[in-house]
Structures are given as structure tokens and as C-alpha cells.
Residue, then its C-alpha position, 0 to 999 in steps of 0.5 A: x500500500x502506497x503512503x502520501x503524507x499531506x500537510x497544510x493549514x493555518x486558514x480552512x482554504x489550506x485544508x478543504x483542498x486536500x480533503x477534496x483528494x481524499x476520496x480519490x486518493x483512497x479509490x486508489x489504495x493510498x494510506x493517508x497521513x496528515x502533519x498539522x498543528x496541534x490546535x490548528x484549523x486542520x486539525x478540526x477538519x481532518x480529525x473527522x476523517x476516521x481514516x486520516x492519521x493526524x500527527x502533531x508538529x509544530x512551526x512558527x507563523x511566518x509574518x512579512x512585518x515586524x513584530x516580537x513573535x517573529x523571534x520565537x518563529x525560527x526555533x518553531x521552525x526548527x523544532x518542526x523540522x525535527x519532528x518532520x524528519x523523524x514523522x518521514x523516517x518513520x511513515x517513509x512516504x511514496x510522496x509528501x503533498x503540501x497545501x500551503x500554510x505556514x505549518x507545511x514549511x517544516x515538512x516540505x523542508x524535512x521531506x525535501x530529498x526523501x521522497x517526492x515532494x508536491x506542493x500546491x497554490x491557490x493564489x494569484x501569486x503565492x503566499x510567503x510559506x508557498x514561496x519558501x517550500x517552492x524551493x523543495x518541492x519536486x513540483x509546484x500545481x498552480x490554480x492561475x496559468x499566470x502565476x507560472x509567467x510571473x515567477x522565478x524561472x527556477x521556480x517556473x519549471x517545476x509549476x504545473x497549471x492544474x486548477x484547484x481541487x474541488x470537494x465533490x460533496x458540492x456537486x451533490x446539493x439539491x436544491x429542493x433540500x437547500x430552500x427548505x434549509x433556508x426557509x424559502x419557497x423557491x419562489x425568488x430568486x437566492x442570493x447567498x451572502x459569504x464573508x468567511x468564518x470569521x464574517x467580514x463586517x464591510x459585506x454585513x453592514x452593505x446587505x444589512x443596509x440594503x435589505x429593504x431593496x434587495x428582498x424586493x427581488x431575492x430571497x437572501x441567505x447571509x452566511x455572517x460569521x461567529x458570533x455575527x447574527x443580528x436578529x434586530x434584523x430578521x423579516x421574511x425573506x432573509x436568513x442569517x446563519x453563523x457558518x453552516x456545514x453538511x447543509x451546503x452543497x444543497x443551500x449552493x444548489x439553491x443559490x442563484x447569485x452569490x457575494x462574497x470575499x475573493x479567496x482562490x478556493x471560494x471563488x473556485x468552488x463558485x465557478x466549477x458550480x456556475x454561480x455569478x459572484x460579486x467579489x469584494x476582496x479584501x483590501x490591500x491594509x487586511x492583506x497581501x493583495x491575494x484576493x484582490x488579484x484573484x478578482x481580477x482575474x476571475x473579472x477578466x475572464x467574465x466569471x464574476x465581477x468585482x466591487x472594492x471594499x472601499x465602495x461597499x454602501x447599501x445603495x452601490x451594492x444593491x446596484x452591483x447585486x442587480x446588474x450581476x443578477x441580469x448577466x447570469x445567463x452568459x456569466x454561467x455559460x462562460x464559466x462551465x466552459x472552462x476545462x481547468x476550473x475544478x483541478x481534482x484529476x490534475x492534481x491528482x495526476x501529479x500526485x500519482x506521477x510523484x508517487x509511482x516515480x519513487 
């Protein structure tokens, strides 16, 4: 039985990727591993995998300011490679598949000249963990063709265009289950409201303000955050949730239009499932620019369109959410015409090629 050990965390987008391989990756015998942090977001997600075995090692966050914690970092670093290295001894794995994140850097370095090692970024361009690990890996898969373009010619040989894995539970929503969720009849059309786990206060406060001209025309499901629901503002046609779960492969079978933040693998669940999507990214002072870039790109290419956090009032959204509704129809077509959008088989195929190479 062939082993992968995979690795990737710190934010829910540097995990569901890997977990959308899982099916595949046991349809075709591999015994799967999984190095994370202790009390990291991956370890929530991939503990409910009975099959998965989770090993605990530690890094330090990697940060592109100044801050005191940056001292304690190396050390973490450091003492995560250690445990990796011990982790790859002891598992001696066909191939080493990272997500990204800064837990993944100890093991992409620990791995590197011990077995193949496959990396994988969603972004635009690539975080600071995915530039370092770059450097180890054997191969780089990247969701943007134009990611190759602006790296490093070292680093450009070893990327592959392969799109970014999709969980194929999202395939599988009905929509009938999705209104009755929600509460709706079905009657309108839906727009969904995602603004991550963490809710995005800019995206609460325009819909929120907007209500009143919005449910002329939708039903509206606001995926709000922890600790974000607001029932001052409950009325018919308009359902706050904190985060939901199991329940949305159907609730995004239901949607009609969505409004969300601009992170790589959102967007790209939003594409590979035809649904139009106003993106407000986060602004450049919240980030690196990631998300304003993956905007850009999805823009460009038709399948979505883009409002800057700056220009979030209840009057300009409501007028986005409306013109974005009319175009539809041809946004659809153009997005399930694109052959790369959901990446799983690509990936894969990286996976196995490293694997069958060792």
C-alpha cells in the first residue's frame, strides 16, 4: 500500500483542498497521513476523517512585518523540522503533498530529498510559506496559468497549471433540500451572502443596509460569521446563519447569485458550480493583495465581477447585486466552459506521477 503524507493549514482554504483528494486518493489504495498543528484549523477538519492519521508538529507563523513573535518563529521552525524528519523516517512516504500554510514549511523542508515532494497554490501569486517550500518541492500545481509567467524561472519549471481541487460533496446539493434549509419557497430568486468564518463586517453592514431593496427581488441567505447574527434584523425573506456545514452543497444548489470575499478556493468552488459572484476582496491594509488579484482575474475572464471594499454602501451594492443578477445567463455559460476550473484529476495526476516515480 502506497503512503502520501499531506500537510497544510493555518486558514480552512489550506485544508478543504486536500480533503477534496481524499476520496480519490483512497479509490486508489493510498494510506493517508496528515502533519498539522496541534490546535490548528486542520486539525478540526481532518480529525473527522476516521481514516486520516493526524500527527502533531509544530512551526512558527511566518509574518512579512515586524513584530516580537517573529523571534520565537525560527526555533518553531526548527523544532518542526525535527519532528518532520523523524514523522518521514518513520511513515517513509511514496510522496509528501503540501497545501500551503505556514505549518507545511517544516515538512516540505524535512521531506525535501526523501521522497517526492508536491506542493500546491491557490493564489494569484503565492503566499510567503508557498514561496519558501517552492524551493523543495519536486513540483509546484498552480490554480492561475499566470502565476507560472510571473515567477522565478527556477521556480517556473517545476509549476504545473492544474486548477484547484474541488470537494465533490458540492456537486451533490439539491436544491429542493437547500430552500427548505433556508426557509424559502423557491419562489425568488437566492442570493447567498459569504464573508468567511470569521464574517467580514464591510459585506454585513452593505446587505444589512440594503435589505429593504434587495428582498424586493431575492430571497437572501447571509452566511455572517461567529458570533455575527443580528436578529434586530430578521423579516421574511432573509436568513442569517453563523457558518453552516453538511447543509451546503444543497443551500449552493439553491443559490442563484452569490457575494462574497475573493479567496482562490471560494471563488473556485463558485465557478466549477456556475454561480455569478460579486467579489469584494479584501483590501490591500487586511492583506497581501491575494484576493484582490484573484478578482481580477476571475473579472477578466467574465466569471464574476468585482466591487472594492472601499465602495461597499447599501445603495452601490444593491446596484452591483442587480446588474450581476441580469448577466447570469452568459456569466454561467462562460464559466462551465472552462476545462481547468475544478483541478481534482490534475492534481491528482501529479500526485500519482510523484508517487509511482519513487
Amino acid at each position: 500500500m502506497k503512503k502520501i503524507l499531506m500537510t497544510g493549514g493555518g486558514s480552512a482554504g489550506h485544508v478543504t483542498p486536500n480533503i477534496a483528494l481524499f476520496p480519490e486518493l483512497r479509490a486508489h489504495g493510498f494510506e493517508i497521513h496528515y502533519a498539522g498543528l496541534k490546535d490548528g484549523i486542520e486539525h478540526d477538519l481532518i480529525s473527522r476523517e476516521e481514516d486520516v492519521t493526524y500527527h502533531e508538529i509544530e512551526s512558527g507563523k511566518l509574518r512579512r512585518y515586524l513584530s516580537l513573535k517573529n523571534l520565537a518563529s525560527p526555533f518553531k521552525v526548527l523544532k518542526g523540522v525535527s519532528q518532520a524528519k523523524k514523522l518521514v523516517k518513520e511513515l517513509q512516504p511514496d510522496v509528501v503533498f503540501s497545501k500551503g500554510g505556514f505549518v507545511s514549511v517544516p515538512v516540505v523542508m524535512a521531506a525535501a530529498g526523501k521522497c517526492p515532494v508536491v506542493c500546491h497554490e491557490s493564489d494569484y501569486t503565492p503566499g510567503l510559506a508557498n514561496k519558501i517550500a517552492a524551493r523543495y518541492a519536486d513540483t509546484v500545481c498552480v490554480t492561475f496559468e499566470d502565476t507560472i509567467k510571473l515567477s522565478k524561472p527556477r521556480i517556473a519549471k517545476k509549476m504545473v497549471h492544474t486548477g484547484t481541487p474541488i470537494r465533490p460533496e458540492l456537486y451533490t446539493g439539491v436544491r429542493s433540500m437547500g430552500l427548505w434549509h433556508m426557509g424559502f419557497d423557491g419562489e425568488k430568486p437566492v442570493l447567498m451572502v459569504m464573508g468567511g468564518s470569521l464574517g467580514a463586517k464591510a459585506l454585513n453592514d452593505g446587505v444589512r443596509g440594503a435589505l429593504d431593496e434587495l428582498t424586493k427581488t431575492f430571497d437572501i441567505v447571509h452566511l455572517c460569521g461567529r458570533a455575527k447574527v443580528d436578529g434586530s434584523f430578521s423579516r421574511p425573506g432573509y436568513r442569517q446563519f453563523e457558518y453552516v456545514g453538511a447543509e451546503l452543497p444543497d443551500m449552493l444548489a439553491a443559490t442563484d447569485i452569490v457575494v462574497s470575499r475573493a479567496g482562490a478556493n471560494a471563488v473556485f468552488e463558485f465557478i466549477s458550480l456556475g454561480i455569478p459572484a460579486l467579489l469584494v476582496p479584501l483590501p490591500l491594509d487586511a492583506s497581501r493583495g491575494d484576493q484582490i488579484l484573484n478578482a481580477d482575474y476571475v473579472t477578466k475572464k467574465g466569471y464574476a465581477a468585482k466591487l472594492d471594499q472601499a465602495d461597499v454602501t447599501p445603495e452601490r451594492l444593491a446596484r452591483e447585486v442587480l446588474a450581476l443578477y441580469a448577466r447570469r445567463d452568459e456569466m454561467r455559460r462562460l464559466m462551465l466552459a472552462d476545462p481547468l476550473v475544478d483541478g481534482t484529476e490534475e492534481v491528482l495526476d501529479e500526485i500519482f506521477k510523484a508517487a509511482k516515480e519513487k
